[in-house]
N, CA, C and O atoms as a GROMACS GRO file, in nm:
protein
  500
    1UNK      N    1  -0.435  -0.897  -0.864
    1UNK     CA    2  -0.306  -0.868  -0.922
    1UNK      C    3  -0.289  -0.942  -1.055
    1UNK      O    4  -0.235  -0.891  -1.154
    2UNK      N    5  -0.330  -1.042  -1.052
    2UNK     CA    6  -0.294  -1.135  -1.189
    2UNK      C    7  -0.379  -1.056  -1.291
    2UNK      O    8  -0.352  -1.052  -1.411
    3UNK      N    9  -0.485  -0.994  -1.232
    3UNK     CA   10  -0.610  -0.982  -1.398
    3UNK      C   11  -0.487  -0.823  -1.440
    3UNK      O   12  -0.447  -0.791  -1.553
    4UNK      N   13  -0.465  -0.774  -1.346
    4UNK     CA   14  -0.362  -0.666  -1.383
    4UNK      C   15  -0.260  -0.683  -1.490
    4UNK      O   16  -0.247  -0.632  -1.601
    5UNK      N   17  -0.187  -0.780  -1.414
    5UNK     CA   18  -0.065  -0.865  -1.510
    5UNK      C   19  -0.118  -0.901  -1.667
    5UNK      O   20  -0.090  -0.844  -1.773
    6UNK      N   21  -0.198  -1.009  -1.643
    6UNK     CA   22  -0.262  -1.035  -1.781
    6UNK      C   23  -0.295  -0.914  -1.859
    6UNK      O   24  -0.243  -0.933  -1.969
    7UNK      N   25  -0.356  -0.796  -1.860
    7UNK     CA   26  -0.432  -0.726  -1.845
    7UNK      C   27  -0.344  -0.605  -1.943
    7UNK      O   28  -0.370  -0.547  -2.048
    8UNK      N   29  -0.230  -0.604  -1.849
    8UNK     CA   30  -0.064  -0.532  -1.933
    8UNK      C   31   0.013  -0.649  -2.046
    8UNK      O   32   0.076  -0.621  -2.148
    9UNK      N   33  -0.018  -0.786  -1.986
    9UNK     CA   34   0.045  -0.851  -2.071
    9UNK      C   35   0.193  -0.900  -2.054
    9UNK      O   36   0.271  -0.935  -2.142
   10UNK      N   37   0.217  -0.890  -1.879
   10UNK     CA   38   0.317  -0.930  -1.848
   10UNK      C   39   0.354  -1.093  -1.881
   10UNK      O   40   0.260  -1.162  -1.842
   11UNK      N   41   0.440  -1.158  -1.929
   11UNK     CA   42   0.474  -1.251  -1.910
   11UNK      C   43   0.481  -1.333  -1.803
   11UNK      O   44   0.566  -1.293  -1.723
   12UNK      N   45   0.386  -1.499  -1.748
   12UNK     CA   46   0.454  -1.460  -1.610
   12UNK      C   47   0.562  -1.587  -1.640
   12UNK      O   48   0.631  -1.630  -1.547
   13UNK      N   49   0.574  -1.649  -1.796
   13UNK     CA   50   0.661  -1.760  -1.783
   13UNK      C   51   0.824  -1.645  -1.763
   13UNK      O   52   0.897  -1.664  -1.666
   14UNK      N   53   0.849  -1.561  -1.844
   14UNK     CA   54   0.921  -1.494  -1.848
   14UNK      C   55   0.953  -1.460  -1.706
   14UNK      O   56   1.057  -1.496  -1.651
   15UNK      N   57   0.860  -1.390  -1.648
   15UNK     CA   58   0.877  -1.344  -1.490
   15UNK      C   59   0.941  -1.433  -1.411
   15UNK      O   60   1.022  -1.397  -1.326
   16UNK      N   61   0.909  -1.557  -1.432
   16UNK     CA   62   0.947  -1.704  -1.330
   16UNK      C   63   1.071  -1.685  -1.388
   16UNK      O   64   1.146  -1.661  -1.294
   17UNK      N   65   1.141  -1.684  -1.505
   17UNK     CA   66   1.284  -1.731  -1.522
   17UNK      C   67   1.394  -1.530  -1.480
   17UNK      O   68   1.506  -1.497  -1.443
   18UNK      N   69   1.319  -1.488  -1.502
   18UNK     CA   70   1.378  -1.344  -1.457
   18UNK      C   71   1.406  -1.310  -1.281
   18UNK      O   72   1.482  -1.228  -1.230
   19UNK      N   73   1.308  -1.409  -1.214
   19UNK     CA   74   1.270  -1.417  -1.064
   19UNK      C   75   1.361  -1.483  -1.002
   19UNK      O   76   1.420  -1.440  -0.903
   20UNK      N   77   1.383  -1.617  -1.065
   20UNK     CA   78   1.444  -1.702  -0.982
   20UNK      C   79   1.309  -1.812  -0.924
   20UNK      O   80   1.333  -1.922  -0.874
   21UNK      N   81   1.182  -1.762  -0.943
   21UNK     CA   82   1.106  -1.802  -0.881
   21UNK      C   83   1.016  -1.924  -1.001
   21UNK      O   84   0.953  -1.871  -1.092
   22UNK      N   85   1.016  -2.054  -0.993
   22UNK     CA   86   0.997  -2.166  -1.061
   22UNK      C   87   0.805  -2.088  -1.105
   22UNK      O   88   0.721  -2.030  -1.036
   23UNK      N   89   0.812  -2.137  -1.268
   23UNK     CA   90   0.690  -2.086  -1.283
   23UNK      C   91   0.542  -2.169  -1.205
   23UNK      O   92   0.441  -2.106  -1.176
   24UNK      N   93   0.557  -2.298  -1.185
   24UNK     CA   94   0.452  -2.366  -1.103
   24UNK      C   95   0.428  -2.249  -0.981
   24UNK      O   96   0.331  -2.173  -0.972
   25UNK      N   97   0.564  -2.262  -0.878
   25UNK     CA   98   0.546  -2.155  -0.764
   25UNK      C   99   0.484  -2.035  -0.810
   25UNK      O  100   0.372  -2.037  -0.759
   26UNK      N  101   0.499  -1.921  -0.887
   26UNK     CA  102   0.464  -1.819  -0.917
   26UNK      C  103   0.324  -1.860  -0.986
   26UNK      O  104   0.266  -1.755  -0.959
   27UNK      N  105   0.221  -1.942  -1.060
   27UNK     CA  106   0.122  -1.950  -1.028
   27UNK      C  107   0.072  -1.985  -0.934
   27UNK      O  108  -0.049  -1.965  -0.930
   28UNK      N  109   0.113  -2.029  -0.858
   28UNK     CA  110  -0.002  -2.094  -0.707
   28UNK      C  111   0.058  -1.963  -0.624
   28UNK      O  112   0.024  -1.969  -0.505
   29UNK      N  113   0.123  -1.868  -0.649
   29UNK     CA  114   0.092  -1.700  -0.577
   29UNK      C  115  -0.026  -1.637  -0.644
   29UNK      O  116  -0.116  -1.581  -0.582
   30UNK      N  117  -0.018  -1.651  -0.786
   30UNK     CA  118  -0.084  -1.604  -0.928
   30UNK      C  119  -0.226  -1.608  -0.964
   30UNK      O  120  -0.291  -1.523  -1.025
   31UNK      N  121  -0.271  -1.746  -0.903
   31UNK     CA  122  -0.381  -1.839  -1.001
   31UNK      C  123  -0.419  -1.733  -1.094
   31UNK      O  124  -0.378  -1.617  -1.092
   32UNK      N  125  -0.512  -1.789  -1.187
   32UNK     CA  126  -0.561  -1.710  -1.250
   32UNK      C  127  -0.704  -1.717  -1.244
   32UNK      O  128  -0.768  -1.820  -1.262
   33UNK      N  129  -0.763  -1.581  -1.215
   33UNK     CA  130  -0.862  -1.524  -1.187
   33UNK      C  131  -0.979  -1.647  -1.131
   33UNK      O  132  -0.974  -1.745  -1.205
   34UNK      N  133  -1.055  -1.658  -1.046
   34UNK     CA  134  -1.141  -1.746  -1.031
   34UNK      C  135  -1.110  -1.858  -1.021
   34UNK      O  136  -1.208  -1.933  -1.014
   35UNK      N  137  -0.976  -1.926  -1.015
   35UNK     CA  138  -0.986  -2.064  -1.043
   35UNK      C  139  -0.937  -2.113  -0.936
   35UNK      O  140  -0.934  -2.236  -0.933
   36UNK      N  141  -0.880  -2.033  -0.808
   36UNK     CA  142  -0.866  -2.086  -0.684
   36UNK      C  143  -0.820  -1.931  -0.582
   36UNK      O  144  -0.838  -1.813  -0.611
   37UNK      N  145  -0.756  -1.992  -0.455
   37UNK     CA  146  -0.730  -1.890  -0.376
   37UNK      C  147  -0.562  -1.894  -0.386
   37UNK      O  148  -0.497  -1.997  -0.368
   38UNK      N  149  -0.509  -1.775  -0.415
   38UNK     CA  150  -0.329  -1.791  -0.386
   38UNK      C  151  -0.308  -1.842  -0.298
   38UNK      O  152  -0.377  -1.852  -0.196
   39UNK      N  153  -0.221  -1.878  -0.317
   39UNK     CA  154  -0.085  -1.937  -0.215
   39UNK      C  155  -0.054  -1.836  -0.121
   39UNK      O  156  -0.089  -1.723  -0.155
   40UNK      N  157   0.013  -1.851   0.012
   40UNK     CA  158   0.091  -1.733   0.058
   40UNK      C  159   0.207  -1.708   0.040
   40UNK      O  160   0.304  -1.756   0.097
   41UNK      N  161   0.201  -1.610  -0.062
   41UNK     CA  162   0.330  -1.571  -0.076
   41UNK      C  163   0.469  -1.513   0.014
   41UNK      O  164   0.461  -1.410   0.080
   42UNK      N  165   0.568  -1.578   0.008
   42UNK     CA  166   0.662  -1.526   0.152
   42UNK      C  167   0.698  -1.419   0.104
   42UNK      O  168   0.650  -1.391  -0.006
   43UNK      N  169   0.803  -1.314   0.173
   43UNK     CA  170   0.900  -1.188   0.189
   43UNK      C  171   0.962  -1.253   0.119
   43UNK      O  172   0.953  -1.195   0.011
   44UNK      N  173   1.052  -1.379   0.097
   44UNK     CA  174   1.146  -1.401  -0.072
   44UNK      C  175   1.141  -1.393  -0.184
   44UNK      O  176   1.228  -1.373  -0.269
   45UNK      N  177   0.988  -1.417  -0.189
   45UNK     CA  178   0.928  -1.437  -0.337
   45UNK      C  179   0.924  -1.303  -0.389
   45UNK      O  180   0.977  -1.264  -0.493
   46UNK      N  181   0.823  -1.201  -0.262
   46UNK     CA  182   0.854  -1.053  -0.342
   46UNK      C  183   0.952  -0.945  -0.336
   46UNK      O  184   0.941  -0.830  -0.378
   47UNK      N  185   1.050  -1.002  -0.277
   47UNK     CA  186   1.218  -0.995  -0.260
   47UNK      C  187   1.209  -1.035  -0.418
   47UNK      O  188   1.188  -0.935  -0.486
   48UNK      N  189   1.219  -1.140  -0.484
   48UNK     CA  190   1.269  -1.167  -0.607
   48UNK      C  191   1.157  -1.100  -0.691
   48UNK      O  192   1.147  -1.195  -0.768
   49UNK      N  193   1.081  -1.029  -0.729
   49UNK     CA  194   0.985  -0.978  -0.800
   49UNK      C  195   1.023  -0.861  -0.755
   49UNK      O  196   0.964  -0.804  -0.847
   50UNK      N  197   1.082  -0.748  -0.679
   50UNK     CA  198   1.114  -0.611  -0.734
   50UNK      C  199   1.218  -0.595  -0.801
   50UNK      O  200   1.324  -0.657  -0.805
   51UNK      N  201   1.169  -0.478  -0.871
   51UNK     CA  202   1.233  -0.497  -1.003
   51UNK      C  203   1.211  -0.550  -1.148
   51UNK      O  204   1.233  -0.481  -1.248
   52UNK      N  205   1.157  -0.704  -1.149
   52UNK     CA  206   1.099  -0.768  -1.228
   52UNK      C  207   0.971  -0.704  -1.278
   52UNK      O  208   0.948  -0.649  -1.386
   53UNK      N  209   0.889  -0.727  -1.169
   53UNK     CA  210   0.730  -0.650  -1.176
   53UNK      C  211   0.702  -0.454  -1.119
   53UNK      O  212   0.740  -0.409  -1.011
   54UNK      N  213   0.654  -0.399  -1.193
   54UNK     CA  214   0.630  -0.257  -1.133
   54UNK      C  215   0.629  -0.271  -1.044
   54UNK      O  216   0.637  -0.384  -0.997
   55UNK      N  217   0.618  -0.157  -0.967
   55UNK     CA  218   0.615  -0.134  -0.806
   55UNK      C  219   0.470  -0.105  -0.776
   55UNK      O  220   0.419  -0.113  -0.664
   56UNK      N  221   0.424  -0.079  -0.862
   56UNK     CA  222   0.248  -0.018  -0.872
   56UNK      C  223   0.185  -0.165  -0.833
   56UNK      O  224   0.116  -0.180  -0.733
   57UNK      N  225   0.218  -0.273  -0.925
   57UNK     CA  226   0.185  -0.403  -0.917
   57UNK      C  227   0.198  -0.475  -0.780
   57UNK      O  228   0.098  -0.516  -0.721
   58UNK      N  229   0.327  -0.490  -0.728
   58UNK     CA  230   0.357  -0.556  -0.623
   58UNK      C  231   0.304  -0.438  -0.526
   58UNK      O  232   0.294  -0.499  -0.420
   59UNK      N  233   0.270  -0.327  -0.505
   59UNK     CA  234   0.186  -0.289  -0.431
   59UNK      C  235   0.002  -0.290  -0.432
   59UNK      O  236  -0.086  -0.220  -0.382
   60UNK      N  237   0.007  -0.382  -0.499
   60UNK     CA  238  -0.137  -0.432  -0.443
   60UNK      C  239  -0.128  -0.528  -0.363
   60UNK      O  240  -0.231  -0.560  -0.306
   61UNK      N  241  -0.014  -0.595  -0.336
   61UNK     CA  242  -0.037  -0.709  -0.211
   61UNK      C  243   0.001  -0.661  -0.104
   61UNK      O  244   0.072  -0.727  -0.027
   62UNK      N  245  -0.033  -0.553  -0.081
   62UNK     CA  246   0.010  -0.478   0.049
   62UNK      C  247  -0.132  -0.431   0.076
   62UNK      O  248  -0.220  -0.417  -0.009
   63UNK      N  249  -0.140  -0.410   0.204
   63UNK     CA  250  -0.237  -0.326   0.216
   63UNK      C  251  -0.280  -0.172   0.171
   63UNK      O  252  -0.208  -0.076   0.144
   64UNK      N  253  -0.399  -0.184   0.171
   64UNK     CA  254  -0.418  -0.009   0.082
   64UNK      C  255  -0.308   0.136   0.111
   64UNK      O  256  -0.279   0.217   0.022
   65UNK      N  257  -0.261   0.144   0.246
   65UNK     CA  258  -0.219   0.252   0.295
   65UNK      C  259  -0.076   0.224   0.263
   65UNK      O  260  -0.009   0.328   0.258
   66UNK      N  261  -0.024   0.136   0.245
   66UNK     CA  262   0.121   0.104   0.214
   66UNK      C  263   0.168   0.069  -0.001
   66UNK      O  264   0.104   0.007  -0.086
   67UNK      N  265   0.308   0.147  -0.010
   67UNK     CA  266   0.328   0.125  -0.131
   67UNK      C  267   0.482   0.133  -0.184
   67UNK      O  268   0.564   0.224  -0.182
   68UNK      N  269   0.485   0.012  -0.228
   68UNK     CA  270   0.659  -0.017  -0.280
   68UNK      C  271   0.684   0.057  -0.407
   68UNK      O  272   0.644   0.035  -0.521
   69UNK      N  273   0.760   0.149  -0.359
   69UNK     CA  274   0.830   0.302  -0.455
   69UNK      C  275   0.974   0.294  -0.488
   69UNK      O  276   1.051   0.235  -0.412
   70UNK      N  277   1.001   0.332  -0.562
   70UNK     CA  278   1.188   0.338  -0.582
   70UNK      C  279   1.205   0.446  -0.595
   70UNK      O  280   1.162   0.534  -0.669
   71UNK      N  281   1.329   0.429  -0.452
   71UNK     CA  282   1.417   0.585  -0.451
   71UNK      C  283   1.497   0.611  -0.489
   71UNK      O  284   1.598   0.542  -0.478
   72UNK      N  285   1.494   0.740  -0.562
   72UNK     CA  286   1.642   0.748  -0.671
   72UNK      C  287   1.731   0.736  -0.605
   72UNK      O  288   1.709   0.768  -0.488
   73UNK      N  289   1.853   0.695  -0.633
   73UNK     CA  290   1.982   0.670  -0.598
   73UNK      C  291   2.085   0.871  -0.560
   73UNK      O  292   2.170   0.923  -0.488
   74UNK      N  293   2.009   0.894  -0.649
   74UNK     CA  294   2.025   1.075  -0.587
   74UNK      C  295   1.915   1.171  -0.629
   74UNK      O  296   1.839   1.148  -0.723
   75UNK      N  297   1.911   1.297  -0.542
   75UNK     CA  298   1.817   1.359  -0.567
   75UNK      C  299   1.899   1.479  -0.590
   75UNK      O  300   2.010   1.501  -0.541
   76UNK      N  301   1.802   1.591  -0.709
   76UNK     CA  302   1.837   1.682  -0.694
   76UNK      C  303   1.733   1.773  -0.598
   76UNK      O  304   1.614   1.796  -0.624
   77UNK      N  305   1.828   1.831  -0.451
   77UNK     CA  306   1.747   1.854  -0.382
   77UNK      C  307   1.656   2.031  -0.414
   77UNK      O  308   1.552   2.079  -0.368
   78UNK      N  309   1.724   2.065  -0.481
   78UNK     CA  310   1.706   2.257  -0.529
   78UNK      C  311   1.593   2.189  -0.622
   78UNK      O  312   1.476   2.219  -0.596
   79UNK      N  313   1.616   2.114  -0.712
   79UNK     CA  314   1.461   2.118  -0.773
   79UNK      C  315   1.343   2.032  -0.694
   79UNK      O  316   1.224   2.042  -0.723
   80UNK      N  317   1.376   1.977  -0.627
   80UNK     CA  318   1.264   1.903  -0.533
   80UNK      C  319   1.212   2.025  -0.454
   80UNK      O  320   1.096   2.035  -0.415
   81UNK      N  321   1.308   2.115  -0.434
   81UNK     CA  322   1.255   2.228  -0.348
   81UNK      C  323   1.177   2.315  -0.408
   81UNK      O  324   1.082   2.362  -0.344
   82UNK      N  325   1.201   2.353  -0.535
   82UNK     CA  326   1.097   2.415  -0.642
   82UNK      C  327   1.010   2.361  -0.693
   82UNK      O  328   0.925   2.432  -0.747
   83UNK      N  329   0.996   2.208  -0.696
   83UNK     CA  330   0.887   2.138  -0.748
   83UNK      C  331   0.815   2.165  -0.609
   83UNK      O  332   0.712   2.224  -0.641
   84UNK      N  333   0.818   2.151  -0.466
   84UNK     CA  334   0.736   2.158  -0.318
   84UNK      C  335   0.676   2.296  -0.350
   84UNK      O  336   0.556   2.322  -0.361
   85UNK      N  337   0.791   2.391  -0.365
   85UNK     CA  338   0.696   2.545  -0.308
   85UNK      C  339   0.598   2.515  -0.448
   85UNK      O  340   0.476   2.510  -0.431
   86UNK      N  341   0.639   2.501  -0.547
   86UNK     CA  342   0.552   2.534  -0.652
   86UNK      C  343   0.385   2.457  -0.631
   86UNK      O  344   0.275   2.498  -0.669
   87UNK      N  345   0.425   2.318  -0.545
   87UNK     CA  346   0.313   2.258  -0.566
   87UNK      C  347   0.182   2.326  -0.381
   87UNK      O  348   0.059   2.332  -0.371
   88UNK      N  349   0.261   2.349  -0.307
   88UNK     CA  350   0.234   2.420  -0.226
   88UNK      C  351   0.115   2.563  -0.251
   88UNK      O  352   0.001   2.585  -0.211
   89UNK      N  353   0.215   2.639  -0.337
   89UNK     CA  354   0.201   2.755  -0.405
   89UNK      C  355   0.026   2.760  -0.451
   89UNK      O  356  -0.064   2.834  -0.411
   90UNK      N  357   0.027   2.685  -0.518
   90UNK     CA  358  -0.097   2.666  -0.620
   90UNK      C  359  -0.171   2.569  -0.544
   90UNK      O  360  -0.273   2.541  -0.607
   91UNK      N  361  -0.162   2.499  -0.426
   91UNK     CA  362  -0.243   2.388  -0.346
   91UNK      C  363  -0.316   2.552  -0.245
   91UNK      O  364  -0.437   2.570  -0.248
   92UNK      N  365  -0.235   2.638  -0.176
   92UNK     CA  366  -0.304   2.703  -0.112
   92UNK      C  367  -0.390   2.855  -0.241
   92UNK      O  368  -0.483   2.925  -0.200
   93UNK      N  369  -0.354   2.865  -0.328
   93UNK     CA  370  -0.406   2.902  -0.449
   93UNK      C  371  -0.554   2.868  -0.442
   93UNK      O  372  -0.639   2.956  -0.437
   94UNK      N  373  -0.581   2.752  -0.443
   94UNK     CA  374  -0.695   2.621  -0.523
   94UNK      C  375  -0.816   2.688  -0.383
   94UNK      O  376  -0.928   2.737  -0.398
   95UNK      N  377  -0.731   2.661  -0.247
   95UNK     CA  378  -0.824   2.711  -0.132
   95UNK      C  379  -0.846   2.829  -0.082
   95UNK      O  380  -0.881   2.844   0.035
   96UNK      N  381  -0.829   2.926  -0.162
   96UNK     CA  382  -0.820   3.077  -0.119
   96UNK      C  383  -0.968   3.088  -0.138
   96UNK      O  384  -1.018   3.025  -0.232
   97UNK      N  385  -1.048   3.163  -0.057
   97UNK     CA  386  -1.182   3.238  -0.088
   97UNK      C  387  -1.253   3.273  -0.247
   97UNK      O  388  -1.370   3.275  -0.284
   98UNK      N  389  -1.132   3.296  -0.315
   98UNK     CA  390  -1.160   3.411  -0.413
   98UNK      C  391  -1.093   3.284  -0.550
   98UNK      O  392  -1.073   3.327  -0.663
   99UNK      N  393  -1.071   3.165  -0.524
   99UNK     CA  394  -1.050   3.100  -0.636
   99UNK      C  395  -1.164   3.046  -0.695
   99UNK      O  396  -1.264   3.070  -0.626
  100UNK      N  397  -1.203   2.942  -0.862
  100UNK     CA  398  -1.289   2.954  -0.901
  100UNK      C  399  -1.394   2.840  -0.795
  100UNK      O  400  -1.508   2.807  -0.828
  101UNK      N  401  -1.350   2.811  -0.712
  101UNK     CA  402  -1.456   2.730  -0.625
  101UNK      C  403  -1.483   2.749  -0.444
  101UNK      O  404  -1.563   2.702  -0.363
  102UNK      N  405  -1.343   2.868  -0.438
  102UNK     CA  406  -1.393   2.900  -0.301
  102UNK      C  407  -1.297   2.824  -0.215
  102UNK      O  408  -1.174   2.831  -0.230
  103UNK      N  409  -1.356   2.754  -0.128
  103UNK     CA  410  -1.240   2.677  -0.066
  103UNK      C  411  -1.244   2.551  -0.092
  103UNK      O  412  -1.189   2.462  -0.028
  104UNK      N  413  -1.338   2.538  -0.224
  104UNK     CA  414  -1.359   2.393  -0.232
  104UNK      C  415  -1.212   2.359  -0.383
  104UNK      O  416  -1.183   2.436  -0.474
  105UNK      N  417  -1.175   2.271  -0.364
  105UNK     CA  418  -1.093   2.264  -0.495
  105UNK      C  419  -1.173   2.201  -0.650
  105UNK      O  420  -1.219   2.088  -0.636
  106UNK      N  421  -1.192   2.262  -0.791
  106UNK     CA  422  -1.246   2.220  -0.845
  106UNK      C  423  -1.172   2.115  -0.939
  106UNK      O  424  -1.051   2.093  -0.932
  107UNK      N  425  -1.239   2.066  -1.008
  107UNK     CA  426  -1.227   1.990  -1.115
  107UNK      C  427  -1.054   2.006  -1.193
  107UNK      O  428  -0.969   1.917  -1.197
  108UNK      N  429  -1.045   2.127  -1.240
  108UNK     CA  430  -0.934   2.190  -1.301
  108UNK      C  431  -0.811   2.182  -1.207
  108UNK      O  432  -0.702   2.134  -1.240
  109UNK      N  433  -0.845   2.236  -1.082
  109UNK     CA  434  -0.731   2.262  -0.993
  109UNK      C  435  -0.683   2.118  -0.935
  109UNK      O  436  -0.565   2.091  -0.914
  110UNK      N  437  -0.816   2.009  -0.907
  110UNK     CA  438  -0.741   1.913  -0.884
  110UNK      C  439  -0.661   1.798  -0.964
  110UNK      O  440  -0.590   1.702  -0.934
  111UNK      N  441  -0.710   1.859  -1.087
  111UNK     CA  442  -0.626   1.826  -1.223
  111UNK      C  443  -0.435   1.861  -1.246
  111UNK      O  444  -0.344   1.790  -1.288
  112UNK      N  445  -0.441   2.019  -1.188
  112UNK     CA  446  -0.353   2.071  -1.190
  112UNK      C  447  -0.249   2.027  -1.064
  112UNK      O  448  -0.127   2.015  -1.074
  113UNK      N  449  -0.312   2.013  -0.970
  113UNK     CA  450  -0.250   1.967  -0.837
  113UNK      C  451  -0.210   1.844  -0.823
  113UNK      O  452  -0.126   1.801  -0.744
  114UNK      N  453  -0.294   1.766  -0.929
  114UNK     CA  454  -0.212   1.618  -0.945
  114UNK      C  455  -0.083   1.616  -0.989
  114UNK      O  456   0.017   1.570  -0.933
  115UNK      N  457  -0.101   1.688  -1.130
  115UNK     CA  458   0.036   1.693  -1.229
  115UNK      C  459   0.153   1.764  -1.163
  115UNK      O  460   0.262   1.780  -1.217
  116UNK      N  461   0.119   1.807  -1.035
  116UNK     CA  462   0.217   1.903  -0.971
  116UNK      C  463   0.293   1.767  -0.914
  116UNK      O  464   0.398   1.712  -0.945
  117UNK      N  465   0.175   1.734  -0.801
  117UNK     CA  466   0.230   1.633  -0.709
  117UNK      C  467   0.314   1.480  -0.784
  117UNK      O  468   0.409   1.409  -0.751
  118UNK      N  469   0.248   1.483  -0.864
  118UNK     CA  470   0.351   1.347  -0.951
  118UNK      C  471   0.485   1.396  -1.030
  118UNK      O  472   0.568   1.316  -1.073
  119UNK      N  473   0.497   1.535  -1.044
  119UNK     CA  474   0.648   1.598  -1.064
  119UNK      C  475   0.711   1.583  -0.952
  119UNK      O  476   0.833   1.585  -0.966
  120UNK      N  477   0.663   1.564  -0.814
  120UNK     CA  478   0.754   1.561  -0.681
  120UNK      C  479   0.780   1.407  -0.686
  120UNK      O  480   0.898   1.380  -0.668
  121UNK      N  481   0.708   1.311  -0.704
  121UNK     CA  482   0.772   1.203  -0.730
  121UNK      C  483   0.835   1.173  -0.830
  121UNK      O  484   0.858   1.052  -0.824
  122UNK      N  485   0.895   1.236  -0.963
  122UNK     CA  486   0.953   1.211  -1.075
  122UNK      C  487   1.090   1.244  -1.069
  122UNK      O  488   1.184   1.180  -1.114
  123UNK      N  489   1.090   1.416  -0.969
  123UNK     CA  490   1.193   1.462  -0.953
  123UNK      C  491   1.328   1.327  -0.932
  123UNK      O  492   1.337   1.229  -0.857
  124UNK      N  493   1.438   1.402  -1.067
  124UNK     CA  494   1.587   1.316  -1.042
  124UNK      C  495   1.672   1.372  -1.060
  124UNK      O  496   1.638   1.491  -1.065
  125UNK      N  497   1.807   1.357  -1.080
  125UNK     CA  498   1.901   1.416  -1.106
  125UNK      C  499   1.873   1.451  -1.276
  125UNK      O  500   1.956   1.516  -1.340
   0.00000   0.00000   0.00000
């Protein structure tokens, strides 16, 4: 996580005074790269770091299958529903017999099927 941080160029003195969380504490979660093993970080600390830090970020200290997302405060549900069929639409498209790879999905389509599926998470009011 830290070579990440560094990496974007997050601040982490900044982060510590935005956190609440004293910058000593937030390196010994932090170290930097090679120079020891973190600290364990508690449920307060990354209680005070959402928000502060992406959600992309603080989901690397989770395990792989799990990921801290923010849900809009409202949805519009008619276009979430047109962003689904649409991405649906063209997902069973990609696996039809007669598309350019058969039932395999190619290169293009899973190009296309990405940009679909990350409009279903963008969807807002």
């Amino acid at each position: 996580m830290r070579r990440e941080i560094d990496r974007r160029g997050i601040s982490l003195k900044a982060t510590a005074l935005d956190s609440d969380i004293p910058y000593a504490t937030l390196l010994s979660y932090l170290p930097a790269p090679g120079s020891r093993d973190p600290a364990v970080m508690p449920v307060s600390a990354l209680f005070s770091l959402i928000g502060i830090l992406p959600d992309d970020l603080l989901s690397l200290l989770l395990p792989d299958t799990r990921r801290i997302i923010t849900v809009p405060e409202e949805l519009d549900h008619d276009e979430l529903c047109e962003a689904m069929q649409d991405y649906l639409h063209h997902k069973a498209k990609a696996h039809h017999p007669d598309s350019p790879g058969g039932r395999e999905i190619t290169e293009d389509e899973d190009a296309e099927l990405d940009a679909k599926a990350a409009r279903l998470v963008a969807v807002k009011p």
